[in-house]
C-alpha positions, 0 to 999 in steps of 0.5 A: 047832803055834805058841804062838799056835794052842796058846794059842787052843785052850786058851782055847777050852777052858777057856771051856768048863770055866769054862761047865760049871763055873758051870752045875754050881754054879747046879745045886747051889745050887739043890738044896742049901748045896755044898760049899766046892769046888763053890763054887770050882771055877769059880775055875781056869779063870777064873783061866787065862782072863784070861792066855790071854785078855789074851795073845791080845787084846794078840796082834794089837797086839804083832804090829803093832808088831814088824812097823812098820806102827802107831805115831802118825803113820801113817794106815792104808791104808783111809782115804780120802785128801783129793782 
């Protein structure tokens, strides 16, 4: 497995975790004041979330330039051509 499959898996699941985790803390507050920790548990997986989740937009760009395809000046392929 590949560092760039690792990272989209675990992306997967800590959107997940962060959604448990905010779910849990509109449940506690609804019922009660919680305590500080359920207040910030939504915090770490949030926190792993922006690095995995710039890591993997910045991805296909990265990947586009160390193979020499973008850069200014270069039209894609898919648009027309003037005939």
């Amino acid at each position: 497995m590949n560092w760039s499959h690792w990272i989209r898996q675990s992306h997967r699941w800590l959107s997940m975790t962060f959604t448990v985790t905010v779910i849990a803390n509109f449940v506690v507050r609804a019922r009660m004041e919680p305590p500080p920790w359920v207040t910030y548990s939504p915090l770490p997986p949030l926190f792993l979330l922006l690095f995995s989740g710039l890591y993997l937009f910045v991805l296909p760009h990265a990947t586009r330039w160390r193979s020499g395809r973008g850069g200014k000046g270069q039209e894609r392929s898919t648009e027309r051509q003037p005939t």
